[in-house]
FINUKE-438992 format. One record per residue (C-alpha): residue in one letter; x, y, z. Coordinates in steps of 0.2 Angstrom, whole numbers, plus 5000, padded with zeros to 4 digits. Layout:
# residues N
aXYZ/...
END
This chain:
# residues 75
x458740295684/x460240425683/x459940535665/x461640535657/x462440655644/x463840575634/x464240475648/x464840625659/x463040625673/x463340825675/x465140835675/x465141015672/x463841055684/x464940995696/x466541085692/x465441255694/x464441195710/x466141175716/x467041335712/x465641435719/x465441315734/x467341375738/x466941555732/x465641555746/x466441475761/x468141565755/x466941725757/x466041655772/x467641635783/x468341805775/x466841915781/x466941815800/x468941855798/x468742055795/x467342045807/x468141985820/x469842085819/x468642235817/x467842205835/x469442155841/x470442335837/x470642465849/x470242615832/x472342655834/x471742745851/x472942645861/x474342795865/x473942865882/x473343065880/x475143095887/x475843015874/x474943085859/x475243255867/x477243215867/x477043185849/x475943335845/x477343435854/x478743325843/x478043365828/x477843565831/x475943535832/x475843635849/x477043755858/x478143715873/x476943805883/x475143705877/x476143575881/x476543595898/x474743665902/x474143465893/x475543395904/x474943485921/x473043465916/x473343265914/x474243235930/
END
């Protein structure tokens, strides 16, 4: 036979069993999420070495003349 409290058969068991069965699956698929958009990045090294040296150059990081020498080196 079932044991019963006040009629409620673990009412408040299954309330918790619940919200931690949805904490764990919610965590579950969270962890498999960040997983796989980790994997799935290229690190933000997408830009061609070209391309970052253009920006280096924009940004006043290397002269006119370093930037030529990276341009003539690359091609």
């Amino acid at each position: 036979m079932f044991w019963m409290h006040d009629g409620a058969m673990g009412w408040g068991w299954g309330i918790f069993g619940a919200v931690w069965m949805l904490l764990f699956w919610g965590g579950v698929f969270g962890l498999v999420v960040w997983g796989v958009n980790r994997l799935t990045k290229s690190g933000g090294s997408s830009q061609t070495p070209l391309a970052i040296a253009k920006a280096r150059y924009a940004r006043g990081e290397i002269s006119r003349e370093e930037f030529e020498q990276i341009r003539r080196d690359l091609t």
